[in-house]
N, CA, C and O atoms as a DFTB+ gen file, in Angstrom:
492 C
 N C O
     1  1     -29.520      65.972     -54.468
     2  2     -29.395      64.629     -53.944
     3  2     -28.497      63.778     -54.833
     4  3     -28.524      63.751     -56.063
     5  1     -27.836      63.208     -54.164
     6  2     -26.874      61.926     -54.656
     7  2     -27.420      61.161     -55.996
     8  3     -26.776      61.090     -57.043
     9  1     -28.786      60.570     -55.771
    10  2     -29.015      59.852     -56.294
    11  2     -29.617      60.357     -57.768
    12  3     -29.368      59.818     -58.847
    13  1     -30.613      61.717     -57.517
    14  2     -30.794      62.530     -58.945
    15  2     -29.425      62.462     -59.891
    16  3     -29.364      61.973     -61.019
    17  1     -28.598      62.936     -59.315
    18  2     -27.417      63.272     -60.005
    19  2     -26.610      61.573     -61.123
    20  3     -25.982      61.501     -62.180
    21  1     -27.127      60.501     -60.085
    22  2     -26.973      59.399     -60.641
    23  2     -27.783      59.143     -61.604
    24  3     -27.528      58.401     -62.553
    25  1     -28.823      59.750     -61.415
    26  2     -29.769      59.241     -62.625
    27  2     -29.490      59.720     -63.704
    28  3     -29.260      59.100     -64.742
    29  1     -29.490      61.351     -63.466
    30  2     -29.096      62.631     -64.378
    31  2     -27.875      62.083     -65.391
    32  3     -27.840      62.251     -66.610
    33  1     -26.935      61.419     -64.612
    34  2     -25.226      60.933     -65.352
    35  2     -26.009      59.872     -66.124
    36  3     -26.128      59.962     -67.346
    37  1     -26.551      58.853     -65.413
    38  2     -27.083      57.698     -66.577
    39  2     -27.696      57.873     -67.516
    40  3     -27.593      57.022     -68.399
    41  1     -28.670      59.138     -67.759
    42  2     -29.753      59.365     -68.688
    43  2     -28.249      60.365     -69.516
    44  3     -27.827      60.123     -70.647
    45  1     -27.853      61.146     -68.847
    46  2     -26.941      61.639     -70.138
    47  2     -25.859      60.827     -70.854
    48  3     -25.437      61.353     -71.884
    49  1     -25.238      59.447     -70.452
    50  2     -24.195      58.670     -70.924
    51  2     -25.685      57.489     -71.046
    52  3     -25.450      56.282     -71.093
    53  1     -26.242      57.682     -71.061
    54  2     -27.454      56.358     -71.949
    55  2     -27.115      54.690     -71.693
    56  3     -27.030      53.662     -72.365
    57  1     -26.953      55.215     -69.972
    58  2     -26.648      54.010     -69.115
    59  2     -28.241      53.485     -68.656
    60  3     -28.971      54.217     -67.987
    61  1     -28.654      52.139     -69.108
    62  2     -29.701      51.603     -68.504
    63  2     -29.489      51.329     -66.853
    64  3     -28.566      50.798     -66.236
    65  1     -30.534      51.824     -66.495
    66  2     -30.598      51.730     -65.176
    67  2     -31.757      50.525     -64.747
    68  3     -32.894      50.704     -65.183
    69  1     -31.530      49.456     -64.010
    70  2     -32.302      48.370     -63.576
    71  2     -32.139      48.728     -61.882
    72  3     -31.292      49.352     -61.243
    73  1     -33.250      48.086     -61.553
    74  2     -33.578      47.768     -59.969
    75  2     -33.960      46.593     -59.856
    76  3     -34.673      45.923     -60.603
    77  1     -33.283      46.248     -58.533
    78  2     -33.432      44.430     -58.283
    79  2     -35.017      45.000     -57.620
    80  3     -35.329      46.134     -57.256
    81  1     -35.887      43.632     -57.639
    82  2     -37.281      43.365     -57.288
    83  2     -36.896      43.442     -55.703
    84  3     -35.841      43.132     -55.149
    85  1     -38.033      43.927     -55.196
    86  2     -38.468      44.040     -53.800
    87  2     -38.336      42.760     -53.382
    88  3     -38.924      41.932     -54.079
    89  1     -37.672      42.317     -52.351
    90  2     -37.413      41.046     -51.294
    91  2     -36.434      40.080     -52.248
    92  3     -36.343      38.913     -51.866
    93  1     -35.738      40.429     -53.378
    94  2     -34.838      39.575     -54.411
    95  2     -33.930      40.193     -54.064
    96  3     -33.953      41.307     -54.586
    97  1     -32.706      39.968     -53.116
    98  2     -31.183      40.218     -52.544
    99  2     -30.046      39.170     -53.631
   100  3     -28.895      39.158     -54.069
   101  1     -30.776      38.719     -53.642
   102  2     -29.751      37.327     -54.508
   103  2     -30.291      38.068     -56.078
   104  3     -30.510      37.220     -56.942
   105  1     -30.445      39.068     -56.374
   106  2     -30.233      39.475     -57.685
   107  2     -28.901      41.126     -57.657
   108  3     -28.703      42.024     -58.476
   109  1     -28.313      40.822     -56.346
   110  2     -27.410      41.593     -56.294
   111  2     -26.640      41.289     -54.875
   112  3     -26.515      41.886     -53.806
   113  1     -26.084      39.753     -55.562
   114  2     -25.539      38.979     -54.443
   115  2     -23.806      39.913     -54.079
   116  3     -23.115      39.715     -53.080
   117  1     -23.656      40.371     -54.611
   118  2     -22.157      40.567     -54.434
   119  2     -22.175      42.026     -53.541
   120  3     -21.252      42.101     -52.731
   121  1     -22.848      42.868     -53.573
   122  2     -23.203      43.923     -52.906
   123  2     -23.938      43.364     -51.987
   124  3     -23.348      43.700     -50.960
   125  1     -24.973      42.637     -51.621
   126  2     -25.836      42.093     -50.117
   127  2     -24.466      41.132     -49.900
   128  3     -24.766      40.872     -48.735
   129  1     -23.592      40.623     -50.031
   130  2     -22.498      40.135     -49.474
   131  2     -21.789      41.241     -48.606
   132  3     -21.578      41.236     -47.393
   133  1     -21.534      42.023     -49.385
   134  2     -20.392      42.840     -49.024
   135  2     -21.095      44.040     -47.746
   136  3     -20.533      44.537     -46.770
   137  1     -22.321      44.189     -48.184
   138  2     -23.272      45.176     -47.108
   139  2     -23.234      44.181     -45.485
   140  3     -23.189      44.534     -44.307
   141  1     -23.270      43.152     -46.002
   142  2     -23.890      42.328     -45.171
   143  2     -22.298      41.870     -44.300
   144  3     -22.452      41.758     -43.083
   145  1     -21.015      41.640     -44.759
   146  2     -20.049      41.415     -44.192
   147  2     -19.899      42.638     -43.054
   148  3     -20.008      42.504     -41.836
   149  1     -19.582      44.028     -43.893
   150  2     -19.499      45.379     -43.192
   151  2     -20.245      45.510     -41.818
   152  3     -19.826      45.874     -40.719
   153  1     -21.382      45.129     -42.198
   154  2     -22.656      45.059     -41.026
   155  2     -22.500      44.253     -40.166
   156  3     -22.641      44.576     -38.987
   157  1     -22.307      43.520     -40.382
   158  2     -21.541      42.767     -39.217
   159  2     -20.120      42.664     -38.690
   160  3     -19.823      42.332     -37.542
   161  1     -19.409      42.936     -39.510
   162  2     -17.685      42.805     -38.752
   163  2     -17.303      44.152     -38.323
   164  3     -16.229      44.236     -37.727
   165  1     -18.349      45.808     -38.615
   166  2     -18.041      46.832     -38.265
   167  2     -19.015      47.674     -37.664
   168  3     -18.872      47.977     -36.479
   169  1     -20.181      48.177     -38.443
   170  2     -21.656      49.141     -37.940
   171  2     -21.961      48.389     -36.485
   172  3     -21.927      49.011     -35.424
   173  1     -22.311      46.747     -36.591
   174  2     -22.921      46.332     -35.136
   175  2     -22.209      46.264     -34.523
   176  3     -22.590      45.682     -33.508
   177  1     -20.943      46.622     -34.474
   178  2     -19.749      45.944     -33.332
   179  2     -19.109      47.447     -32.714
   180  3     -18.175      47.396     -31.913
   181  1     -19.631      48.656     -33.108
   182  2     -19.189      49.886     -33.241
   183  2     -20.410      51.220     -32.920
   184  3     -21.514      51.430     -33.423
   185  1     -19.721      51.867     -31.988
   186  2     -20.328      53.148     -31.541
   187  2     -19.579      54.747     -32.018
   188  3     -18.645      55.242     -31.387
   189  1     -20.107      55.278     -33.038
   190  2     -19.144      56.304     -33.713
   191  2     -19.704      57.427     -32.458
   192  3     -20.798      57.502     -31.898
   193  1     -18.340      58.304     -32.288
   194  2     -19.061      59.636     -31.722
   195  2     -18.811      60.750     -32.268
   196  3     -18.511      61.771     -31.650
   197  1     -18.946      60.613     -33.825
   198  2     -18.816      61.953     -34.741
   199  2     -18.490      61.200     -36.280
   200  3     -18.134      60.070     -36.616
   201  1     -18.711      62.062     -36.770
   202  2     -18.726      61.736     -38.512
   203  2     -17.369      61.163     -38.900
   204  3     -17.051      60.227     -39.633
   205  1     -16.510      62.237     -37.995
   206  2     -14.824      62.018     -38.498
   207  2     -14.481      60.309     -38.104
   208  3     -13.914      59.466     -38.798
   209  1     -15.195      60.164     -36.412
   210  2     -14.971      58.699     -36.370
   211  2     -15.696      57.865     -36.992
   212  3     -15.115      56.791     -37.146
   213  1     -16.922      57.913     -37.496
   214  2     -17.293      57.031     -38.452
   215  2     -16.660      56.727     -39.862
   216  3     -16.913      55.739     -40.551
   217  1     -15.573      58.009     -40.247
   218  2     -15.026      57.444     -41.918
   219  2     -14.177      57.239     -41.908
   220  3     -13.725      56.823     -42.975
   221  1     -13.011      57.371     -40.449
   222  2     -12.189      57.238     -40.095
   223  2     -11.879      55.243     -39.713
   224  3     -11.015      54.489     -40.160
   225  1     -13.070      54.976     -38.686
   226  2     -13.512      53.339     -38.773
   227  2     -14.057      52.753     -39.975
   228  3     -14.078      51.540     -39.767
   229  1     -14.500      52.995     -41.108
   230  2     -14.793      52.702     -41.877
   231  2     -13.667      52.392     -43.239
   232  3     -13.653      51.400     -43.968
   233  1     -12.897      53.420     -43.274
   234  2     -11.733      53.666     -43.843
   235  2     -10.311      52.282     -43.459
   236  3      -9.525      51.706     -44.212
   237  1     -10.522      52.206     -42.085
   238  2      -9.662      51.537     -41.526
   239  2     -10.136      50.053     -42.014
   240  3      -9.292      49.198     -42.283
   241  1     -11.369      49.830     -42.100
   242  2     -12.276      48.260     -41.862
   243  2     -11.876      48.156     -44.319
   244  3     -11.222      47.332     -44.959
   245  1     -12.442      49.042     -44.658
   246  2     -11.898      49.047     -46.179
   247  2     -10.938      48.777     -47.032
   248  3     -10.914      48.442     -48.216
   249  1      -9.664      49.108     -45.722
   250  2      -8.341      49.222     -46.462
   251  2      -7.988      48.047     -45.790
   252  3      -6.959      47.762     -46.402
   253  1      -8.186      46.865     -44.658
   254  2      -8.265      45.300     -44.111
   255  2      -8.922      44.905     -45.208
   256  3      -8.235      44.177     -45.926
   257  1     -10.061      45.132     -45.619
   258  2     -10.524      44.627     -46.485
   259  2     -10.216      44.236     -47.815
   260  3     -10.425      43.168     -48.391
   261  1      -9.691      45.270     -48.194
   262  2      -9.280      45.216     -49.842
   263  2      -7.678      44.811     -49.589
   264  3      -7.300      44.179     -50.576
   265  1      -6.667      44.946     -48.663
   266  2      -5.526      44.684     -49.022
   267  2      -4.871      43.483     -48.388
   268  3      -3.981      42.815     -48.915
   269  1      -5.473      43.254     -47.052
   270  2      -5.091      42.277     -46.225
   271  2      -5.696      41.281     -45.998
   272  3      -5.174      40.386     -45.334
   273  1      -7.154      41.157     -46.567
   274  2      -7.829      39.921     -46.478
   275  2      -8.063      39.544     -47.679
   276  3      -8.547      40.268     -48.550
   277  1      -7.577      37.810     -47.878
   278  2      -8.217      37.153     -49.216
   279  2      -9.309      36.902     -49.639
   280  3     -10.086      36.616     -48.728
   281  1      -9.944      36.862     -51.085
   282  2     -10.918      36.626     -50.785
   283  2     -11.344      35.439     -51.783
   284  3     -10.860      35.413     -52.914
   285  1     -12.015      34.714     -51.468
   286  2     -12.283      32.933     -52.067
   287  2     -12.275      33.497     -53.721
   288  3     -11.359      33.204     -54.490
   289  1     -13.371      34.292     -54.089
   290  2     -13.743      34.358     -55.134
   291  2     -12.839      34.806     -56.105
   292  3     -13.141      34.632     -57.285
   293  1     -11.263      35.622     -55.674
   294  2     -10.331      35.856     -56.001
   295  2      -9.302      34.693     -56.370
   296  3      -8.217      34.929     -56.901
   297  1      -9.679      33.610     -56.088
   298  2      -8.294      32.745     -55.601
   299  2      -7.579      32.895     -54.665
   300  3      -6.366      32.748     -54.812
   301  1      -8.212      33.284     -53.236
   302  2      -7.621      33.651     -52.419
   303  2      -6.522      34.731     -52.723
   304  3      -5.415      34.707     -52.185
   305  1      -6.757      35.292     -53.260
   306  2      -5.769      36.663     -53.244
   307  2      -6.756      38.076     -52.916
   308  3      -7.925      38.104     -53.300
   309  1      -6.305      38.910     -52.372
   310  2      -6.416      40.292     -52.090
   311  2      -7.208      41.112     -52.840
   312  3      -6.480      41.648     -53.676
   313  1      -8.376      41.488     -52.961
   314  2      -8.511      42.705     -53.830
   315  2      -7.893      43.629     -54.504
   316  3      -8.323      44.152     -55.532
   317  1      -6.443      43.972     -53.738
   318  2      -5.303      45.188     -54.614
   319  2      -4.681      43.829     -55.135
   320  3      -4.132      44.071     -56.210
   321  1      -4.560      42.578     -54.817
   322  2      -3.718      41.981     -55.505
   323  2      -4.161      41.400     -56.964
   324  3      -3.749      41.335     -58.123
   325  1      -5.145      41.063     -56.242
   326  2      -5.978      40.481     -57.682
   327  2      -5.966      42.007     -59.031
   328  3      -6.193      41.673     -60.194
   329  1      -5.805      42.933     -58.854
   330  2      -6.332      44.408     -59.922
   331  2      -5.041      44.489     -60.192
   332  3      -4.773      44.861     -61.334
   333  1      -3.865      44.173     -59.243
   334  2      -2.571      44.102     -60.002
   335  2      -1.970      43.656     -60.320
   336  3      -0.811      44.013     -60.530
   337  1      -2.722      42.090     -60.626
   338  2      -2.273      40.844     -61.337
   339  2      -3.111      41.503     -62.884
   340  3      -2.494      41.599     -63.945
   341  1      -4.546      41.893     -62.734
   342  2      -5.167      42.422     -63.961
   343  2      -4.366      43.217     -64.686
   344  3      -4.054      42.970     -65.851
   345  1      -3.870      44.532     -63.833
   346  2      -3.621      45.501     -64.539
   347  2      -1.974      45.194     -65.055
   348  3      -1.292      45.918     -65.780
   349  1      -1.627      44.001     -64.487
   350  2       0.149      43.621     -65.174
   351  2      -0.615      43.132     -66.396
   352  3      -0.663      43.570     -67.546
   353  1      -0.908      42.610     -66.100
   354  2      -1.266      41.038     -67.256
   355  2      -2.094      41.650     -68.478
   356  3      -2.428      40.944     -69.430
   357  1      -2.394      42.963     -68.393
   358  2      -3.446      44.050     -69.032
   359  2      -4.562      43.006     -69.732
   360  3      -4.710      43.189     -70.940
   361  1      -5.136      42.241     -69.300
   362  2      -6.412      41.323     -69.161
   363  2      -8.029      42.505     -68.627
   364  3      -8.158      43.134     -67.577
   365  1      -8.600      42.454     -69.320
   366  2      -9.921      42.847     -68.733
   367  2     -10.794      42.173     -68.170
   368  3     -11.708      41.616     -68.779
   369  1     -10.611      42.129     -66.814
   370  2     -11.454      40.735     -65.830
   371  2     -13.199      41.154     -66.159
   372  3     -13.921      40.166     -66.026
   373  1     -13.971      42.481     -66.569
   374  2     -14.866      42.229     -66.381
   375  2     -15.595      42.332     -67.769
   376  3     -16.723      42.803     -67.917
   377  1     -14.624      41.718     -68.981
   378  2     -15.057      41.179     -70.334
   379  2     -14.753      39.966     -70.212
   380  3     -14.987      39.426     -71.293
   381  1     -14.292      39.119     -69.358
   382  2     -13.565      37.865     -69.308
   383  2     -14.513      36.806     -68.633
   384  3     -14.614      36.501     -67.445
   385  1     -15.276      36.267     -69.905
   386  2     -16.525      35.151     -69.849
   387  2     -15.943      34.094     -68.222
   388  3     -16.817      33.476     -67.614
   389  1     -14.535      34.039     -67.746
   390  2     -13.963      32.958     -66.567
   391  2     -14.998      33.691     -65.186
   392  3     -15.520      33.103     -64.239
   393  1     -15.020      35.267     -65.563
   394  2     -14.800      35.968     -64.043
   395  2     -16.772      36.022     -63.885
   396  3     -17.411      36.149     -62.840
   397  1     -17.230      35.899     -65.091
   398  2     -18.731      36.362     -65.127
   399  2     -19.372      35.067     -64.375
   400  3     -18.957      33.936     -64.627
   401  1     -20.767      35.392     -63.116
   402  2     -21.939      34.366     -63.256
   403  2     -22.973      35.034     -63.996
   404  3     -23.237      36.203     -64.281
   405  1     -23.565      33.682     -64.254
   406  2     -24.470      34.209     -65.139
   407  2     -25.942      34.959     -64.162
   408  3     -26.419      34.542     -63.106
   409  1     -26.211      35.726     -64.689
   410  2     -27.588      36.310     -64.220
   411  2     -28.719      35.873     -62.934
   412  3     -29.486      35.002     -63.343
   413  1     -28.901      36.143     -61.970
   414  2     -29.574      35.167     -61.277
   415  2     -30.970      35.600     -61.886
   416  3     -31.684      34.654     -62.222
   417  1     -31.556      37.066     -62.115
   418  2     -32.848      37.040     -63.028
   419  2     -33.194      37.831     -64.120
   420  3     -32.959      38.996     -63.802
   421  1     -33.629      37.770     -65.229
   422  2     -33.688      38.862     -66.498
   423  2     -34.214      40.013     -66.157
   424  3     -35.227      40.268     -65.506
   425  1     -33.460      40.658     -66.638
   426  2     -34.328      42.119     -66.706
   427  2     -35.979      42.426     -66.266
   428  3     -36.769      41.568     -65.872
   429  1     -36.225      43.701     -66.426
   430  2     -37.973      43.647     -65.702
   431  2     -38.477      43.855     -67.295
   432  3     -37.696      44.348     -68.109
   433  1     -39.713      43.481     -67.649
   434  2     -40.101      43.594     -68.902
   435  2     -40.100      45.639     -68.702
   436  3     -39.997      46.295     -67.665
   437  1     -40.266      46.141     -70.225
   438  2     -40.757      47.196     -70.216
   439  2     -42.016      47.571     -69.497
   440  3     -42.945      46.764     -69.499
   441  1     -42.187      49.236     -68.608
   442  2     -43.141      49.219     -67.994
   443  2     -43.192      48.832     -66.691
   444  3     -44.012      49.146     -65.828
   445  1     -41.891      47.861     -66.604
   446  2     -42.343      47.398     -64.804
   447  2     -42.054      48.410     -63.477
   448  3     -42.619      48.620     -62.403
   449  1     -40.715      48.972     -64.249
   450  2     -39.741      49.747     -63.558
   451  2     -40.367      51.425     -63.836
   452  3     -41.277      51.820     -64.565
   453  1     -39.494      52.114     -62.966
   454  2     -40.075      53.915     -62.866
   455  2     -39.007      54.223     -64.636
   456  3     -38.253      53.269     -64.823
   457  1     -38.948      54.862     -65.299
   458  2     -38.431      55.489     -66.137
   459  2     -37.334      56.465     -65.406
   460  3     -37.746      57.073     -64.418
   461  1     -35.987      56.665     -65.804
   462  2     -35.235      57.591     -64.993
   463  2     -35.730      59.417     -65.166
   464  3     -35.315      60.256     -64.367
   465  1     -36.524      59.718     -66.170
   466  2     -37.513      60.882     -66.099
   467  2     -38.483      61.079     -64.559
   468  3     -38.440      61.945     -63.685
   469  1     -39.302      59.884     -64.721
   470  2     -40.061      59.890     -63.534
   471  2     -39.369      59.795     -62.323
   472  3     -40.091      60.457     -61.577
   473  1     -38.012      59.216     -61.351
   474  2     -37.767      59.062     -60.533
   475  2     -37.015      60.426     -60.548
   476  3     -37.195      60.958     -59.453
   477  1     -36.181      61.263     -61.425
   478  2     -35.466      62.503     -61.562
   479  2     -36.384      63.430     -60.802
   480  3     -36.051      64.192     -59.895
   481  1     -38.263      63.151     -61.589
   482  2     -39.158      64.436     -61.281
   483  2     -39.818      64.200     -60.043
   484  3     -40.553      65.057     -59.552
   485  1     -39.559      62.842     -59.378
   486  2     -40.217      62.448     -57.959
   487  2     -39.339      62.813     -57.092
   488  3     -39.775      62.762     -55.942
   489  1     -38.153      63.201     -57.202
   490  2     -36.800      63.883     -56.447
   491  2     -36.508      62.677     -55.674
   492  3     -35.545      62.653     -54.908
C-alpha cells in the first residue's frame, strides 16, 4: 500500500509525521482548498468511462491549473510562473518568513497520535 510505504520513507529519513484532528480542515487549508476546487470544477461536473479517461481529464484540469490560471496567493501569477520567478531569482520561497502563515494549530501533544510503528503494523 501507498501509504505503508509513506510511512516506511518517513520513519527511515526521520520525517515527523502529524495528522490534522478529525473535523479540523482549516489545519490543512491549502490542500482542502485545492481538493475542494478539483471537486468541484472537475470529479462533479464529469463522468469517466475508464481509468485512461479519468487521468487523461485530470491531467488536462492540472496543467489549466498550474499554467494558465492565476492564483491570488501568488500575486496573481501562475504556478509555473511563480517557481520560475523562484528558481531565476534562486530564492527559497519555502524558507522565506514573506511566503509562510503561521500555524492554524500546534502539534498533538505526545501520545495523541498512532506512532508510525503502529499504523505500519495496522497495514
Amino acid at each position: 500500500l501507498t501509504s505503508n510505504a509513506i510511512l516506511a520513507w518517513s520513519k527511515d529519513h526521520k520525517v515527523e509525521w502529524h495528522y490534522i484532528a478529525p473535523g479540523k480542515p482549516m489545519q490543512n487549508g491549502y490542500v482542502e482548498s485545492f481538493n475542494g476546487r478539483m471537486r468541484d470544477e472537475l470529479l462533479n461536473e464529469s463522468l469517466f468511462f475508464g481509468l485512461d479517461h479519468a487521468r487523461s481529464a485530470i491531467a488536462e484540469w492540472a496543467d489549466d491549473y498550474n499554467h494558465f490560471r492565476p492564483h491570488s496567493s501568488l500575486g496573481y501569477q501562475t504556478p509555473a510562473d511563480f517557481a520560475g520567478t523562484i528558481a531565476a531569482t534562486g530564492s527559497n520561497a519555502t524558507q522565506d518568513e514573506s511566503f509562510a502563515f503561521p500555524p492554524v494549530a500546534h502539534t498533538a501533544p505526545l501520545g495523541v497520535f498512532k506512532t508510525t510503528e503502529a499504523l505500519i503494523a495496522a497495514g
